[in-house]
N, C-alpha and C positions, 0 to 999 in steps of 0.2 A: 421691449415694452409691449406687453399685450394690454390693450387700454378698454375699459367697459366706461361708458359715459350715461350719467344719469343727467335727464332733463326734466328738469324741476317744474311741471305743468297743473296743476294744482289750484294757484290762484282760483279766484272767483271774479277779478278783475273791475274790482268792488271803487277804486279809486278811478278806474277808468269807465267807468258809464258816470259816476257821480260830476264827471266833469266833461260831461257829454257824447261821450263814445256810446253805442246803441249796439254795440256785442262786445263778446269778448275781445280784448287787443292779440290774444294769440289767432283768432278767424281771421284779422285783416288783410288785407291785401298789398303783398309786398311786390307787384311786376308781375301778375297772375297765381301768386302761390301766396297760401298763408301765412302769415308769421312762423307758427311751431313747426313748416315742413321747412322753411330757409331755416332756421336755425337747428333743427337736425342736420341739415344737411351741409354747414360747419364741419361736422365730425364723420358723417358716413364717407367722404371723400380722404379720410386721412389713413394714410397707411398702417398709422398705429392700432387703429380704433376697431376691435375684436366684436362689440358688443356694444347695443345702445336700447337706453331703457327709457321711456318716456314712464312718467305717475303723474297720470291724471285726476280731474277733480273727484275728488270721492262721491258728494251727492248729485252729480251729473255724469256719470261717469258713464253710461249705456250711450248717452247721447254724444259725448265725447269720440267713442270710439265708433261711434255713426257716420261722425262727420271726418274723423281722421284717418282711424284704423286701414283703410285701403292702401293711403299714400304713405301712411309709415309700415305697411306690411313692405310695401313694394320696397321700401327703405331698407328691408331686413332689421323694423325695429320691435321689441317685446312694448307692452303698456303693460300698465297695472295701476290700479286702484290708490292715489294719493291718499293723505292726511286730510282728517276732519278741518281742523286747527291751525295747528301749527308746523311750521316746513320742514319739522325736525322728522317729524310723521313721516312726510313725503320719502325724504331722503331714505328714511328706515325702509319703507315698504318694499323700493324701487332695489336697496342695496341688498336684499334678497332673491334678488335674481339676476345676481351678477355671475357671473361663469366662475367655479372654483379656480381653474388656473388664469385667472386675468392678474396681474402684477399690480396695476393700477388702477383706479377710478378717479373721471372724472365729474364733478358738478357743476352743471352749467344752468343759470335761469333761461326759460323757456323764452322771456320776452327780451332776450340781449341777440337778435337775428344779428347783428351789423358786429360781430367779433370781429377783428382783423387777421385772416390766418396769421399775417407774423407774428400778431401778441399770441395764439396759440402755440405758437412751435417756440414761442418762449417759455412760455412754462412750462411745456412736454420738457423742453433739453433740461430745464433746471429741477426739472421732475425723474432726471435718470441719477441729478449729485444728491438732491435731497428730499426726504420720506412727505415733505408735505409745504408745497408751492399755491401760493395766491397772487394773483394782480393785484396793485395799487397804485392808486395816481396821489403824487403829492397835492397836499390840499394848498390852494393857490389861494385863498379868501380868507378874509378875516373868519374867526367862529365866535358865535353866542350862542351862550344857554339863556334860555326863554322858561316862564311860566307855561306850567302844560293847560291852563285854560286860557281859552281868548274870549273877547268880549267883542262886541261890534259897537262904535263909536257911531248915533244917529246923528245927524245934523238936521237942526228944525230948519225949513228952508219954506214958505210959501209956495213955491213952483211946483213941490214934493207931492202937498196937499192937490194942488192943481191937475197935476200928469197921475195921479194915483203912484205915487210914489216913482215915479219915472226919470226923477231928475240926479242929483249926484249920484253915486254909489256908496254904502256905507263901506268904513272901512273895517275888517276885523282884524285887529292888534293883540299882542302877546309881550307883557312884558317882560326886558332883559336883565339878566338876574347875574349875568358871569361873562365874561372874555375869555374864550378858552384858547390855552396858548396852542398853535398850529405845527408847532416845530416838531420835524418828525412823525406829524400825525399824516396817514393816506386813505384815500375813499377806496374801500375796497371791492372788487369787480368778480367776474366767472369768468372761466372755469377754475375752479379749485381743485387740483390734483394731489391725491393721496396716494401713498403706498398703500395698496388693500388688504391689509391685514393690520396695519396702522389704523385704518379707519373702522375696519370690523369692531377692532377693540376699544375707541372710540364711543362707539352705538352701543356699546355694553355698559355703559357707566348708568348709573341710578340718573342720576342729574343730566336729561338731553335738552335742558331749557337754553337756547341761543339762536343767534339770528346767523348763525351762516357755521358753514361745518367747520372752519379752522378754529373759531371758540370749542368745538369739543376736543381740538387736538390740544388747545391751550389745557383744558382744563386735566387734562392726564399729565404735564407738563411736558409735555414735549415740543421741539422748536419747531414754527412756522415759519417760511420763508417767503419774502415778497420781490415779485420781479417788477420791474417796469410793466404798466396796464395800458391802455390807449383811451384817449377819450372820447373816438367814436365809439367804443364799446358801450356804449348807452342801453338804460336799460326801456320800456316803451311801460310810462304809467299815467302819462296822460294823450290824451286826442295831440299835442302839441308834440308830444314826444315821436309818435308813427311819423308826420311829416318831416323831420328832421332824418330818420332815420331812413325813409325814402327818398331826402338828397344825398344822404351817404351811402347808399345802394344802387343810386342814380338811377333809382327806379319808379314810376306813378302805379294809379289805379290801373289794373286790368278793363278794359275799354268793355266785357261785358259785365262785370261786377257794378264799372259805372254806370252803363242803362242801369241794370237791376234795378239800382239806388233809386235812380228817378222816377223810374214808375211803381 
């Protein structure tokens, strides 16, 4: 297996400032290194791994490579200019400079730093029987489908008036509309490994509208296969989400990133 691994960096990481994060979640700091260099660095250590592509944001993309470009050079990784929109872009851009003779690709989201090498060399092995392997964790919770708008529920409270609005919290609700049955169903995770010329042909189709690259292999019909996923494999989309992932790295803040902070 000659492996080229594309890292899906791209986002705008638009959910995670809106819930308090103050940069991107791929700048943070994972035990003195960023996010996007621990999770390159998943794969620069694996023996399979021929080539590695980062596609970064498209309209920050000079500043991107400001701030990265050194440590993934040193990485021996390529960048290149991600997708306006949507991640189908990214994927496209990045799988254009994959090496002609690489056998495989993989795609990994940039903000999943905390892979477990074994769930990797899971899907590599099941990536040598069949043309097209993803992670999945069985879905352990009830499912509903929900109305796509929510409403915020006030509560007239005296106290409210008083504190300038300071007292309960409204809540904002979505109502449920379906029970969706769970059997069988799996959240699906990164890296996703293709045979690469399975996936070339894939990015050729008229139709690239999907949220993750095994929907284009479905949609050629051909079979996906899913291996057991882990569930520190986490993916980092809110400020809550990094500290967790920093006890599964068993790692804090860089002691100077944290002065920075403070002053």
């Amino acid at each position: 297996m000659k492996l080229a691994v594309i890292i899906a960096a791209a986002g705008s990481s638009s959910r995670y400032r809106e819930a308090g994060g103050l940069r991107s979640k791929l700048d943070e700091d994972l035990g003195g290194r960023p996010v996007l260099q621990r999770t390159v660095e998943l794969f620069s250590k694996l023996d399979e791994t021929d080539a590695i592509i980062v596609a970064g944001p498209h309209d920050d993309y000079d500043e991107f490579v400001g701030r990265h470009g050194d440590k993934l050079g040193l990485l021996g990784v390529k960048v290149c200019k991600g997708g306006i929109n949507h991640r189908w872009e990214t994927v496209q851009a990045a799988l254009e400079l994959v090496p002609e003779d690489a056998t495989h690709v993989a795609v990994h989201d940039a903000a999943r730093p905390a892979t477990p090498v074994e769930m990797i060399a899971r899907v590599l092995a099941a990536a040598e029987r069949h043309d097209a392997v993803i992670p999945g964790i069985d879905v352990p919770d009830t499912l509903k489908r929900v109305s796509a708008d929510s409403a915020v529920e006030e509560e007239v409270d005296p106290l409210d008036a008083i504190l300038s609005g300071a007292g309960k919290p409204n809540a904002r609700v979505r109502k449920v509309e379906a029970t969706v049955e769970r059997t069988n169903v799996v959240l699906v995770q990164t890296p996703q490994v293709f045979e690469r010329a399975l996936l070339v042909r894939a990015y050729a189709q008229d139709d690239l509208s999907s949220t993750d690259d095994a929907s284009l292999i479905e949609k050629l019909g051909e079979p996906v296969f899913v291996v057991e996923g882990d569930a520190r494999n986490m993916k980092i989309t809110k400020p809550g989400d990094l500290e967790l992932v920093r006890r599964i790295l068993g790692v804090g803040k860089s002691r100077e990133r944290a002065v920075h902070k403070r002053f």
